[in-house]
N, C-alpha and C positions, 0 to 999 in steps of 0.2 A: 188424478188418473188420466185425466187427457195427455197430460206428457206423453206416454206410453204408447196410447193410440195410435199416432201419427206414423209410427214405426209400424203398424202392420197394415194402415192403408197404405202408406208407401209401399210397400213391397206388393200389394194387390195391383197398385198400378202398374207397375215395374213386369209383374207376370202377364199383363195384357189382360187380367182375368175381371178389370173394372175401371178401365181406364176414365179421366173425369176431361175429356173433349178432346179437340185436335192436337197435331203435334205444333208446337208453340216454341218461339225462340226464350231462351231464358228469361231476359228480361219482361215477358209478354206484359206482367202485371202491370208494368212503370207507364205501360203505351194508352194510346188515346183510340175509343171506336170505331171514329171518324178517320182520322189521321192513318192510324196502323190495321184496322182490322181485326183488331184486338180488345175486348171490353175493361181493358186497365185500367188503373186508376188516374189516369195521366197525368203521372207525376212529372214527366219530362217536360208537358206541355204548361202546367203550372210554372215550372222551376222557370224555364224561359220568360212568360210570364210574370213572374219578378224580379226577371235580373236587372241589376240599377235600384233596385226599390231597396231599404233599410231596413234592419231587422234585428231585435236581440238574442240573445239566445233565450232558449228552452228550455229545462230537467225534464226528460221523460225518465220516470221509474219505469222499470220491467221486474216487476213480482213473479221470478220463474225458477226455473232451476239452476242460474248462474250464467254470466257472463264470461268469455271470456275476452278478458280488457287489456288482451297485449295482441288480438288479433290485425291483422298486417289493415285491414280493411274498417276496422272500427278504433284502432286508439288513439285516433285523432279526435276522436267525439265520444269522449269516455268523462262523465262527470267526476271533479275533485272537490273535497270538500275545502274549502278555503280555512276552514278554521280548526285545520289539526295538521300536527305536524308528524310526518310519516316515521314509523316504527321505534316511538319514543317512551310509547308503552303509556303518553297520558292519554285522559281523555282531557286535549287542549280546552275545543267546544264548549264542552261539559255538558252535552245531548245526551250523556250515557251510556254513550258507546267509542271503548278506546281506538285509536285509529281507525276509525269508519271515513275511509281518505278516500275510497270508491263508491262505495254502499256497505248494505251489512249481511248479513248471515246469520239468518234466524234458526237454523239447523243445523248449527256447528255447535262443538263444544268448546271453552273456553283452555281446553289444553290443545288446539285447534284441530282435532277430530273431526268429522263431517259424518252426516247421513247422508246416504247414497238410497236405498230401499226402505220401503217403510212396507206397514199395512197401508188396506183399505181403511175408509173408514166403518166398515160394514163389520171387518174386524175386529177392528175397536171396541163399539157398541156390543157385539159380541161378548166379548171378553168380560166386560162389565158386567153386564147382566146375568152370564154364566155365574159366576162369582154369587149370586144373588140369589139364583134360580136352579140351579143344578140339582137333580133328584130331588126338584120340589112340583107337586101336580097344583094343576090347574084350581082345581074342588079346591074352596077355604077361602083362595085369595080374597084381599076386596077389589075395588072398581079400579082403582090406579095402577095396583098388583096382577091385575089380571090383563090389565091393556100394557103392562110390559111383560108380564109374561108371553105374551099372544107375541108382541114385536121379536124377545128372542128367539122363540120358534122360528120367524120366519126370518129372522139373521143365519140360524143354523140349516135350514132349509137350502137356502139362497149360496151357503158355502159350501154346502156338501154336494150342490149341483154343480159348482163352478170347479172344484175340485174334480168330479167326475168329468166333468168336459175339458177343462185343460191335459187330464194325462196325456191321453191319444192324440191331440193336439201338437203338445211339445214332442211327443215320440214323432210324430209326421213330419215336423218341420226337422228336426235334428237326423231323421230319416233321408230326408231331401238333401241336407248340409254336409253330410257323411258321402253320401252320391257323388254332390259336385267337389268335395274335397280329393277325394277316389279318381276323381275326372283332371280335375289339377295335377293332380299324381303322376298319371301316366300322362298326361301331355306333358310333364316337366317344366311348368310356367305357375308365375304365380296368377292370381286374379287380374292383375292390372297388364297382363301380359296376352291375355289369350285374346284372340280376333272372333269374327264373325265366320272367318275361312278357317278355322281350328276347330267350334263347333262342327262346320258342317264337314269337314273331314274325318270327325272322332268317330269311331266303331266301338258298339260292344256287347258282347252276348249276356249282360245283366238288365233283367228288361226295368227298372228302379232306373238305372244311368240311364237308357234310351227315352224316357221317358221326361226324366230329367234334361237331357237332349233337347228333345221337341220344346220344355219350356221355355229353355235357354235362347233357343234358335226364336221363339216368337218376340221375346222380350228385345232381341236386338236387331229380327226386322222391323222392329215397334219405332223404331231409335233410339232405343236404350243402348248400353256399355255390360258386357259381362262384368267389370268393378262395379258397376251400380247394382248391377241385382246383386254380387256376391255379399254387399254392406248391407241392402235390404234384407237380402236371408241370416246374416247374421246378426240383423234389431232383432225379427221376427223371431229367431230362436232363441235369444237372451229373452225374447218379450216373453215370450212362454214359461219358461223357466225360473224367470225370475217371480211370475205369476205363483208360481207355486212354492219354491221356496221361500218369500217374501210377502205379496199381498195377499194371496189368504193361508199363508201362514199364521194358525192361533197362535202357536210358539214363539214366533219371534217379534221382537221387541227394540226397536232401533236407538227406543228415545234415550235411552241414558247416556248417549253419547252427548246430550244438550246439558244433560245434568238438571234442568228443569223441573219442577212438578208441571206435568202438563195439564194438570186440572184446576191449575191456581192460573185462572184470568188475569190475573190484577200484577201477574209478573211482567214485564215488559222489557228488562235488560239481562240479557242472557244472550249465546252464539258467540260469534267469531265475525272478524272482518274476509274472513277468506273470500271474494265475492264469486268467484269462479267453481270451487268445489270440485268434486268428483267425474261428475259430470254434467256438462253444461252445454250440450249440444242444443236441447230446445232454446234455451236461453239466449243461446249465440244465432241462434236463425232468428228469432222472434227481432233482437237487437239491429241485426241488419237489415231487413225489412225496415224497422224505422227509419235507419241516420246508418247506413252502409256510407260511406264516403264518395260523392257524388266527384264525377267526371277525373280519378285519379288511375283509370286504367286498370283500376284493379276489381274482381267481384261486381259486385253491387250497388248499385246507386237508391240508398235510403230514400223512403217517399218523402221523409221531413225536413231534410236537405244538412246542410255541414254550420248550422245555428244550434241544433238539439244537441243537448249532453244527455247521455246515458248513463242513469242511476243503477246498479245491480243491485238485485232487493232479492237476496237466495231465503227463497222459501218451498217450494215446490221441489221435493224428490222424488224417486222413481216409487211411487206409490199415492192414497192420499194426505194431501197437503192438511193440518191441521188447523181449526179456524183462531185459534190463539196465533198463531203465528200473521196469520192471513190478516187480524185486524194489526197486531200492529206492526206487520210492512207496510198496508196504508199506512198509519199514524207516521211512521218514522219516515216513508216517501212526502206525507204533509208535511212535514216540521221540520226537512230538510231541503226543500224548494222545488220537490216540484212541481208541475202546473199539469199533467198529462201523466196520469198510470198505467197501463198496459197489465192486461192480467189476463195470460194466458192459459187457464186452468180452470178446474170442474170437479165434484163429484156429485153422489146422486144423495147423499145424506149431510146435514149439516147440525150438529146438536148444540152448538153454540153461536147459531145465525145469529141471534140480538147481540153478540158481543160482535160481529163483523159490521151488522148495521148500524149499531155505533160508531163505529169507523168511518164509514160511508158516510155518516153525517157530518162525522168530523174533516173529511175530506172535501165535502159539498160549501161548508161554512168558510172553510178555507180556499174557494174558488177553482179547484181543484175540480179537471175532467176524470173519470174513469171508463176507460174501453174494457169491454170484457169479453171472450169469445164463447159461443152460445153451443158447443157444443159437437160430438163428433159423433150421434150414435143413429142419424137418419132418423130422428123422430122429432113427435110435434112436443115441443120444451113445455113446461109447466112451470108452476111457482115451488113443485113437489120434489120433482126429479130432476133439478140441474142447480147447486149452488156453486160460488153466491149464486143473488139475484137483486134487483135493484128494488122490490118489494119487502118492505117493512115485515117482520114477524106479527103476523096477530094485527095487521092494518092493512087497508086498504092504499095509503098511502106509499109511495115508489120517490125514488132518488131524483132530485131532477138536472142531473151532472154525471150520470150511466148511460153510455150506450151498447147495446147488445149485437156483436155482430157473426152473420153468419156469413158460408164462404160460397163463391164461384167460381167457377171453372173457365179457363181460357176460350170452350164453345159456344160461342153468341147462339143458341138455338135450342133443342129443346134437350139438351145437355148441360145449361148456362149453371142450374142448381148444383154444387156437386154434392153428390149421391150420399156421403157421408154428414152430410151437413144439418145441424137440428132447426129449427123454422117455427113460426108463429107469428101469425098476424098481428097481437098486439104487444109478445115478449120480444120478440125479436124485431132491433130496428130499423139493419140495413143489410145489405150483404156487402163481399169486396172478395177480390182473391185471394181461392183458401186452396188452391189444386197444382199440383207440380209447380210449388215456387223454392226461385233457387235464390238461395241467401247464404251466408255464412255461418261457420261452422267450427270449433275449434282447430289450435295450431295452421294456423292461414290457409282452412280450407274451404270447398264451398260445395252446397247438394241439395237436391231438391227434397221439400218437403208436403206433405200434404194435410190441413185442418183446417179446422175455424178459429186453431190457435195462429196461423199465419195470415187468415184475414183480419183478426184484431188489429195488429198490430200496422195493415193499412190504416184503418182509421186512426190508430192513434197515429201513425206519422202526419194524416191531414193534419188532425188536430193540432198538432206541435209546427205546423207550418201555417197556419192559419195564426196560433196564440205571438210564432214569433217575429210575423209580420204587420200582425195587426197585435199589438199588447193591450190594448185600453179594452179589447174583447172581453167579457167576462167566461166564465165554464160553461153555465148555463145558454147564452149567445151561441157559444161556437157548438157546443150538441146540436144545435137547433140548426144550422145555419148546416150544419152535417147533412142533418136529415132531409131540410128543404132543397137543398141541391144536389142529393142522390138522384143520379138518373133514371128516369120511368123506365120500367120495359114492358112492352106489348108483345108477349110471347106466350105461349103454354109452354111447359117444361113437363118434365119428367121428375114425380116427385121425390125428394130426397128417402131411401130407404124402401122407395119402390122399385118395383122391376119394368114398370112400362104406364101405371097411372098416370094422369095426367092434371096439372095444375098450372090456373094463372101465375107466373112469376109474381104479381102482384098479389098474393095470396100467402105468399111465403114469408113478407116481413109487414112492418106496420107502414114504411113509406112504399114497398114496393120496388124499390131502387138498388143502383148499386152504388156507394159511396165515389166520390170524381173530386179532386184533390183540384184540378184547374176551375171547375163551376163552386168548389166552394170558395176559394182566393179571392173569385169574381164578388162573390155575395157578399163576403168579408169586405171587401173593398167597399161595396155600395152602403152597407153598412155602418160603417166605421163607427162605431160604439154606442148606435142608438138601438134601442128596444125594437125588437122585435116579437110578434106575436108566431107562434109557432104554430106549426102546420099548414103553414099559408107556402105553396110553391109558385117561384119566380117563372110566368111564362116563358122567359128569355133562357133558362135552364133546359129547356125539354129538350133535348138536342134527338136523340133518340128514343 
């Protein structure tokens, strides 16, 4: 369900109506504190940093909603699998998956169909228990029966609320879309046409357009683009839309496009190689942020530099992501090499977490880092309300090859938290930029986005810049080596999902820090493949 998200805090940014800090050059994130002014990851300063130094390459998997791997700015850093020969219909490998020559696709169907929309998972669980429950009372049950009947209540509860809130929702926003379309009209331009002097010159006695007007007009004294907001208003009203037609939609049903029984675990080869899909735009941002093609003029310069191969691991569609699926895109990113996963995704229920933690183990065992992004709903994260999560079902015991990250905003001050972003002292373990970052996008384009799904995917670039300068690194190591070189900060902020409270930045993760791509290279280096004991921070790190 995070996918989704990201589309309509963009567009809040986009309207002025919650902006996440100063106006900031595109690249803001890649910059250094010191250096630029900027709280970046300084990727730039790192990369310098190594030049001359050796390096192998990396596989980073992105478990998202696709790639796309002919993009002008990533297919030069697009991972192939060496041991299949493209569109020959075997499986050469014999991994179990035919031409899996990029990655795979866990949500396709083998007559190459895709899912694009899914349910929730609230949905789901819904449907099931319906099935079970339906015109049956409470009185009678026993103890088991009755603790699931109480849960579908409050499945149906929770959809009949969400139902009621989205109508007027999607009529508002399709209200506003209708306006600026009307406004298109009579200027006779399309979106990518109109100026900032076209707003302020346009008249009109519908007070809906005047209205619409004054947005417009703030959004691009803001430094925005009338094409930026008209893309944001058009996620925003597909995002509504599709909220209802699709994710809590009881009626429909996407999976048979997989052909799958999705309640048999123990399946594992099913989908399509298609790694790109339907749609792949989160995918294509998350992607570049890692291994964007560094110093080629074009887009983006990736935190992980032009060593990473990018695995597409299509799991995640516009809905939630299933936990069959989810363990085995780990499995099949483990057993196809690579060393750094990126998992940009979330929801608030998971009913097959010991089949995911199994995964996670089997990914730990296999030296295998996992980045995960902590979330996008301004709240304090739990063990309850945000899977995955790096804690064992039913133990007290946690991953020790997970990192959890949340996101910050390009404003070093008490704006640094950004406002979306979920937090916790001991679940969450660093932050990095999650606020107006501009990366790539399908068909060679590029746009800014806003999550905690785009600061994961900082850390995982350190991490893949760390593993492929330093190899003899273990997963375990370089987590570590993350988190002791996160830089402190000494500020109060403004807490995420508040409107004006006030909290230690150091209160918001477990190191307190922001992930820094050049102080971890540093640590890596001094390092160089001895043990380290974790949570010990390097005085020589504390820059700020």
């Amino acid at each position: 369900m995070m996918k989704q998200l990201f589309v309509l805090l963009a567009l809040v940014c986009s309207l002025g109506l919650g902006a996440q800090g100063t106006a900031a050059p595109d690249n803001w994130w890649e910059l250094d504190r010191t250096e630029n002014s900027f709280p970046g990851v300084s990727a730039a300063k790192a990369h310098n940093y190594l030049e001359g130094k050796q390096a192998k390459p990396v596989i980073v998997a992105v478990i998202d909603s696709g790639v796309d791997i002919e993009h002008e700015d990533l297919k030069d850093v697009i991972w192939t699998n060496p041991g299949e020969i493209p569109g020959n219909g075997i499986d050469d490998d014999r991994n179990g998956y035919v031409d899996d020559i990029h990655g795979w696709n866990f949500i396709g169907g083998a007559d190459g169909r895709n899912v694009n929309y899914e349910n929730l998972e609230v949905v789901r669980m819904y449907n099931k228990l319906h099935a079970k429950y339906n015109n049956r009372n409470r009185d009678g049950l026993d103890k088991k029966e009755r603790a699931e009947y109480d849960r579908y209540v409050e499945y149906k509860e929770e959809i009949e609320a969400k139902e009621a809130e989205l109508g007027p929702s999607a009529q508002q926003y399709a209200m506003i879309k209708d306006a600026v379309d009307q406004m298109l009209n009579e200027m006779g331009k399309s979106a990518n046409e109109v100026t900032a002097r076209d707003i302020a010159d346009y008249k009109s006695d519908d007070q809906t357009a005047l209205i619409v007007k004054n947005i417009v007009a703030n959004a691009t004294a803001n430094g925005g683009t009338f094409a930026e907001l008209y893309d944001q208003l058009e996620g925003a009203t597909d995002y509504f839309d599709s909220q209802l037609k699709y994710n809590y939609n009881k009626e429909f049903d996407a999976r048979d496009i997989v052909g799958d029984n999705p309640d048999n675990l123990d399946q594992r080869y099913y989908g399509n190689n298609d790694v790109e899909g339907p749609d792949a735009a989160h995918g294509t941002h998350v992607a570049g942020i890692i291994a964007g093609v560094r110093g080629n003029q074009l887009g983006v310069n990736g935190v992980g530099g032009d060593h990473v191969r990018i695995m597409s691991v299509r799991t995640v569609p516009n809905g939630d992501e299933r936990d069959k699926d989810v363990a085995n895109a780990i499995r099949y990113a483990v057993d196809n090499g690579a060393k750094v996963i990126n998992m940009s995704f979330g929801k608030g229920i998971s009913p097959y977490k010991k089949e995911v933690d199994a995964a996670m183990k089997y990914a730990e065992k296999h030296d295998v880092l996992m980045v995960h992004a902590a979330g996008n709903d301004g709240k304090l994260l739990t063990l309850s309300n945000n899977f995955p999560n790096d804690t064992y079902q039913g133990k007290k015991k946690s991953g020790k090859t997970w990192i959890e990250v949340g996101a910050a905003s390009s404003e070093y001050g008490e704006g640094l938290a950004a406002g979306f972003s979920n937090y916790n002292k001991k679940y969450v373990d660093v932050f990095a930029p999650g606020a107006q970052i501009y990366s790539t996008i399908p068909d060679d384009q590029y746009a800014k986005f806003d999550g905690t799904s785009m600061a994961a995917p900082m850390v995982a670039g350190i991490a893949a810049l760390v593993r492929s300068y330093f190899p003899d690194l273990k997963a375990k190591q370089v987590k570590e080596i993350i988190e002791e070189s996160a830089l402190p900060v000494n500020l109060e902020v403004i807490k995420p999902g508040s409107d004006d409270e006030r909290v230690k930045f150091s209160e918001l993760s477990a190191t307190g820090g922001l992930a820094n791509a050049y102080t971890a290279v540093k640590l890596a280096e001094r390092t160089k493949g001895k043990n380290r004991r974790a949570g010990k921070r390097d005085p020589s790190l504390m820059l700020f």
